[in-house]
C-alpha positions in Angstrom: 21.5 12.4 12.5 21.5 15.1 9.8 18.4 16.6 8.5 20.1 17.6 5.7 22.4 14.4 4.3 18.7 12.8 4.3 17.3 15.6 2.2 20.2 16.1 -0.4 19.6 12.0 -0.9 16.1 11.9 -1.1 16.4 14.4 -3.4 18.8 13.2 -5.7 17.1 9.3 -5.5 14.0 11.6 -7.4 16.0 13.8 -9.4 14.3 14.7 -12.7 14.4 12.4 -15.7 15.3 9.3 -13.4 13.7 6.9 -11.2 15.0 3.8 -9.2 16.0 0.6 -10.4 14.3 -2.5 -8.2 17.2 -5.2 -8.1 16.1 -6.4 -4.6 14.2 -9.9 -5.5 14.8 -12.4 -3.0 16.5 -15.2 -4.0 13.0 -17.1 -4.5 11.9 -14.4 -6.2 15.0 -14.3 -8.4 14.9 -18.4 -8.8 10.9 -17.9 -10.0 12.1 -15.5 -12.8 15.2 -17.3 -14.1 13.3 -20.7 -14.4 10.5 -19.4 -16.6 14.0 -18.4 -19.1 15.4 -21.5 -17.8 18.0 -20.3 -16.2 19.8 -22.5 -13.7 19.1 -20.6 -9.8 22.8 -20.8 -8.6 24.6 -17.0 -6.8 26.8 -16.6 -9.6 24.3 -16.5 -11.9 22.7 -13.8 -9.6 25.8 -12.0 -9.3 26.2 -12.1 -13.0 22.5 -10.7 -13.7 23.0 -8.0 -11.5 26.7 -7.2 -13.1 24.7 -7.1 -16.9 22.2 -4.2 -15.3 24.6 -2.1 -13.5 27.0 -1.9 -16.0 24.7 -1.1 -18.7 26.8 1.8 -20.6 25.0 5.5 -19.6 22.5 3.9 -17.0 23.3 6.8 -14.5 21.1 9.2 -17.2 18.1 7.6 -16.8 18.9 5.6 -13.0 19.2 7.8 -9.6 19.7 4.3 -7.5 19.1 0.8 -7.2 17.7 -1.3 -4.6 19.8 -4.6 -3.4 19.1 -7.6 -1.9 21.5 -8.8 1.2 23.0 -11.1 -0.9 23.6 -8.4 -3.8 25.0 -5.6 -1.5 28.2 -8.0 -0.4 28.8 -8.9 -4.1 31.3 -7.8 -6.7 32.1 -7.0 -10.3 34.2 -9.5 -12.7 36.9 -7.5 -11.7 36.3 -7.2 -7.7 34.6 -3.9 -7.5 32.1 -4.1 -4.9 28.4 -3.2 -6.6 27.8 -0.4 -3.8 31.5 1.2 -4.6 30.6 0.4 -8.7 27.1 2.6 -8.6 28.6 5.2 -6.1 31.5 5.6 -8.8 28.3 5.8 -11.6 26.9 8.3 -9.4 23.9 5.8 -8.7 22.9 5.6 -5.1 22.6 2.1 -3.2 20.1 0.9 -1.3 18.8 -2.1 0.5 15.7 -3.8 1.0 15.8 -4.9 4.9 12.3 -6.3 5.2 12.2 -10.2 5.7 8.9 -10.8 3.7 5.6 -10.7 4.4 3.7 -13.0 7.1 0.6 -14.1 7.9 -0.8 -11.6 10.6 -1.9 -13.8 13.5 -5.9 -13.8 14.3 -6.6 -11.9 10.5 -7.2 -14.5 8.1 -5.8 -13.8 4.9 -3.8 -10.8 5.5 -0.2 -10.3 5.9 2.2 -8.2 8.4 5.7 -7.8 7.1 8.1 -8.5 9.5 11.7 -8.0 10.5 12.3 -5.2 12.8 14.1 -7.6 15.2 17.9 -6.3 14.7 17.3 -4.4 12.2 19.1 -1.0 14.0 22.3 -3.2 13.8 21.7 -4.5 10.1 21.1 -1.1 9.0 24.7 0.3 10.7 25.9 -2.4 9.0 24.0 -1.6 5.7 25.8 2.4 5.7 29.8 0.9 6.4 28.8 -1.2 2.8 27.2 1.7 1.1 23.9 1.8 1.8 22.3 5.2 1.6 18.6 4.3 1.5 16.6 1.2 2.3 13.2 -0.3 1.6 10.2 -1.7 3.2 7.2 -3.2 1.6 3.6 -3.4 3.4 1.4 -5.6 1.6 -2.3 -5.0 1.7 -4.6 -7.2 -0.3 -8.2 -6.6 -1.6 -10.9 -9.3 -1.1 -13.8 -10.6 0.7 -13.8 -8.5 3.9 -10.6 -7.5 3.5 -8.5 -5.5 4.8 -9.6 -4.9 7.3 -8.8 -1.9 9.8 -6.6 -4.1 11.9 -4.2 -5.0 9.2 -4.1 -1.6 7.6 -3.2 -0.3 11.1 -0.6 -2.7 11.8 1.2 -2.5 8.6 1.3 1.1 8.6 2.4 1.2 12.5 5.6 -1.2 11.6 6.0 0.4 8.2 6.7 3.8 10.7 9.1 1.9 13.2 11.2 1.0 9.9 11.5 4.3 8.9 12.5 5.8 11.8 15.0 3.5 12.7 16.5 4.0 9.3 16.9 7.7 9.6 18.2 7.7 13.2 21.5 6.1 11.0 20.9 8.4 8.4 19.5 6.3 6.0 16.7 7.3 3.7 13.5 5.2 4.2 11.5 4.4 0.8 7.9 3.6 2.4 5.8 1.1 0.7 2.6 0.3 1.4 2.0 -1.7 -1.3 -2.4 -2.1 -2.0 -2.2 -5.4 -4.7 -3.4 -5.7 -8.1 -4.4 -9.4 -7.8 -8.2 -10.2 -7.6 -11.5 -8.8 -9.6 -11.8 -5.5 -7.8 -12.8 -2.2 -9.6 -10.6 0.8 -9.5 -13.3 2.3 -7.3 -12.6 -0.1 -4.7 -8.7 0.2 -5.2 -8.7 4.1 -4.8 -11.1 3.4 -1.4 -8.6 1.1 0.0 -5.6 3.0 -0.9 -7.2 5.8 0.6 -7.2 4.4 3.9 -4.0 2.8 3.7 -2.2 6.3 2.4 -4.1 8.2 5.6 -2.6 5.2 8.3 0.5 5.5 6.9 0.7 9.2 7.3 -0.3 9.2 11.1 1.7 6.7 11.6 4.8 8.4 10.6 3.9 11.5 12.0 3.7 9.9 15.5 7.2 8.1 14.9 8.4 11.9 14.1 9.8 11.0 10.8 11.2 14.0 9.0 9.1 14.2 5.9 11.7 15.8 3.9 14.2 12.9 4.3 11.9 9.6 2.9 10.3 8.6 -0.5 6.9 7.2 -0.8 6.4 4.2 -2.9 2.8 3.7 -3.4 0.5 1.2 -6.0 -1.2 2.9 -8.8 -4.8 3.1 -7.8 -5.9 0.5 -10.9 -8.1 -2.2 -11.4 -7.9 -5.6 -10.0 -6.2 -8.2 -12.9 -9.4 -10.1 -13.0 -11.8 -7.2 -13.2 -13.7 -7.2 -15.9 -13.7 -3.5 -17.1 -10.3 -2.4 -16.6 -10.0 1.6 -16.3 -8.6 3.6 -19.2 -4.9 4.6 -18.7 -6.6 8.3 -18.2 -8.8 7.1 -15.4 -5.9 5.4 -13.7 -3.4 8.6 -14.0 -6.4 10.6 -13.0 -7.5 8.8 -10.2 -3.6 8.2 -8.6 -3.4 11.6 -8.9 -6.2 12.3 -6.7 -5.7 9.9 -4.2 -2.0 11.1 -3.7 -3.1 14.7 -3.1 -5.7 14.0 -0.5 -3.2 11.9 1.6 0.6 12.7 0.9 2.1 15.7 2.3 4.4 18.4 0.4 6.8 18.1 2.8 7.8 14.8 1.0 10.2 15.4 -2.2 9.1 12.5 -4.2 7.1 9.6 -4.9 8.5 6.6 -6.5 5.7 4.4 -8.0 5.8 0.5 -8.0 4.9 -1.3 -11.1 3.1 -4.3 -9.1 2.5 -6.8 -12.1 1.7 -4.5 -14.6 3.1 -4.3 -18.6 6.1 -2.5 -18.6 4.2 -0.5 -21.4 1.4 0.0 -19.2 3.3 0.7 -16.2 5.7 3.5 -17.9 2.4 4.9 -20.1 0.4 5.4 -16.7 3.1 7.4 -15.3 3.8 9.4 -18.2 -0.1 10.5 -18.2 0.1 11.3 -14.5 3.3 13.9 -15.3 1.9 15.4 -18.4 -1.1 17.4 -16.0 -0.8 20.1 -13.6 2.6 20.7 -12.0 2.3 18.4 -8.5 4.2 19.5 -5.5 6.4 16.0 -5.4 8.5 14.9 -7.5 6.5 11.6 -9.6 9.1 8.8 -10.8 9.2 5.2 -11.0 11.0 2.2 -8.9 10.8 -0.7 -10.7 11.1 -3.9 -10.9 10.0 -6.5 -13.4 8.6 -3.3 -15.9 12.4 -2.5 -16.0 13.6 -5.5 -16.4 11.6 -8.2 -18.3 13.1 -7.7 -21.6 16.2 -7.9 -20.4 16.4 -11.1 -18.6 14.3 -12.9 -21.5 17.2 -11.7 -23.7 19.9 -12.5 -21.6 18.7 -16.2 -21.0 21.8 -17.1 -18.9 24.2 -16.7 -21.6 27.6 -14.4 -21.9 27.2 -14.1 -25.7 24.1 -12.2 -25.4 24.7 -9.9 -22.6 25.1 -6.9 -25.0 21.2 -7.5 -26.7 20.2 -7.7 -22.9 21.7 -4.5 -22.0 20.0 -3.1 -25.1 17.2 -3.6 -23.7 17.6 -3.0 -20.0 18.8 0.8 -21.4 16.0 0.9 -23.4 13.1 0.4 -20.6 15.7 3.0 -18.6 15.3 5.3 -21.2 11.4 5.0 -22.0 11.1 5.4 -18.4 13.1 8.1 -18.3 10.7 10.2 -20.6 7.9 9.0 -19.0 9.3 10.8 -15.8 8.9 14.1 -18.2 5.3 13.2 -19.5 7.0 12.4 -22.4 6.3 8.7 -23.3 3.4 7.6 -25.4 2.4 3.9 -26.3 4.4 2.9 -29.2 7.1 4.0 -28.6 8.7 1.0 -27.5 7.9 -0.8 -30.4 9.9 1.8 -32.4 13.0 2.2 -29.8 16.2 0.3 -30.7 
């Protein structure tokens, strides 16, 4: 294992002016989105989803890598290109979600352990002969009544730390998630508490699994309010308080931090990270890895059909672009009502 292969990756994966591109939905997940366009769920429509947003021309500007699905990783291009080989050859990086989904924790009522660390050494020695160079996890860690409780956090954050590892022993770059949900009525106040205590498990949980910090990528929640809540913080309040929360609980030893967009507007998403890099200089590296906020417009353009793949790409680049400055503290709300 090589210190240093995991550095240079991690390094590039939050390279300045980019962020990561989440194309890792679970077929489920994928069959949820395409029926609210109506699109028919079959693998060749996946495939050819995936083909419209990786060969969006001049993605690699604004892209430093893109998650896959299993599914995704063993696909090709039209023309038989593998997608790993295709993005390697963009200079985008590949990665792979290896988590199997979140469970119901035995004896916690209403919270959730993610599993599949069964096999997954082999999977992810599999994962680097197809291209692989990082991989992600998500830890999902809901807000409600009584909840979470210590238990969960602890066990999320324990198996969040045997992933990791295992994925740098085969020098794979672990994006950590611990992923504290927007769903419910909470206030921010309560968000930034539990993410507080979910940030600090994770971190003495990875320190005990001896993960070098230098070699993984942290992809937290914003600390926001709950959907339902009925005041919902200011974008200010919700860069400001991120921001906090993040230095009290994420070493400097870790290059970057990769935010998730967790359900909100892509506006809102790409506006809240823009405020959080326009303030003091941090000592990581703040960038996005999203999903939906990414690429919404796109599939709602697309619909399914060939003939509009180019207005989908439009799109696609566009969010990739918005994000991009956003990256630099450079977006500002209303600007993607002006961007072609």
């Amino acid at each position: 294992m090589s210190h240093s292969d995991l550095e240079r990756v991690a390094a590039a994966m939050v390279a300045k002016g980019k962020g990561i591109l989440a194309a890792d939905e679970s077929n489920s997940t994928c069959a949820k989105r395409f029926e609210k366009v109506g699109i028919p769920t079959t693998e060749e429509n996946r495939r050819a989803y995936r083909e419209l947003l990786f060969t969006t021309p001049d993605i690699a500007q604004w892209i430093s890598g893109v998650i896959l699905y299993d599914e995704t990783i063993r696909q090709k291009t039209r023309d038989g290109v593998p997608f790993p080989d295709y993005l390697t050859k963009l200079g985008v990086i590949p990665g792979i979600k290896v988590d199997t989904g979140a469970k119901p924790l035995a004896l916690y009522p209403n919270e959730t352990i993610t599993e599949g660390l069964d096999g997954l050494r082999e999977r992810l020695v599999e994962y680097y002969k197809l291209g692989a160079r990082f991989a992600k996890w998500r830890a999902v860690i809901d807000i409600g009544a009584g909840i979470p409780t210590r238990g969960a956090i602890e066990a999320n954050a324990h198996a969040l730390a045997r992933y990791a590892a295992l994925c740098q022993e085969t020098n794979i770059v672990p994006i950590v998630e611990p992923e504290v949900l927007m769903d419910g009525s909470h206030t921010i106040e309560r968000c930034e508490e539990v993410t507080d205590a979910a940030l600090s498990e994770v971190f003495v949980q990875l320190n005990r699994a001896r993960l070098h910090l230098e070699g993984m990528i942290l992809k937290p929640n914003m600390v926001i309010s709950g959907k339902k809540c009925p005041t919902q913080a200011t974008p200010e309040k919700v860069a400001a308080a991120t921001v906090r929360c993040l230095k009290r609980h994420v070493p400097v030893a870790v290059p970057g931090i990769a935010f998730l967009s967790g359900g909100q507007s892509p506006t809102e998403a790409a506006l809240h990270l823009s405020l959080m890099n326009r303030g003091a200089s941090l000592p990581w590296q703040l960038t996005f890895s999203y999903g939906r906020a990414l690429q919404d417009a796109a599939l709602h353009s697309w619909a399914g059909k060939a003939a509009n793949v180019p207005a989908a790409q439009k799109e696609f680049q566009k969010w990739a672009r918005l994000n991009g400055l956003a990256r630099n503290g450079a977006f500002q709300a209303g600007m993607e009502q002006q961007a072609a």
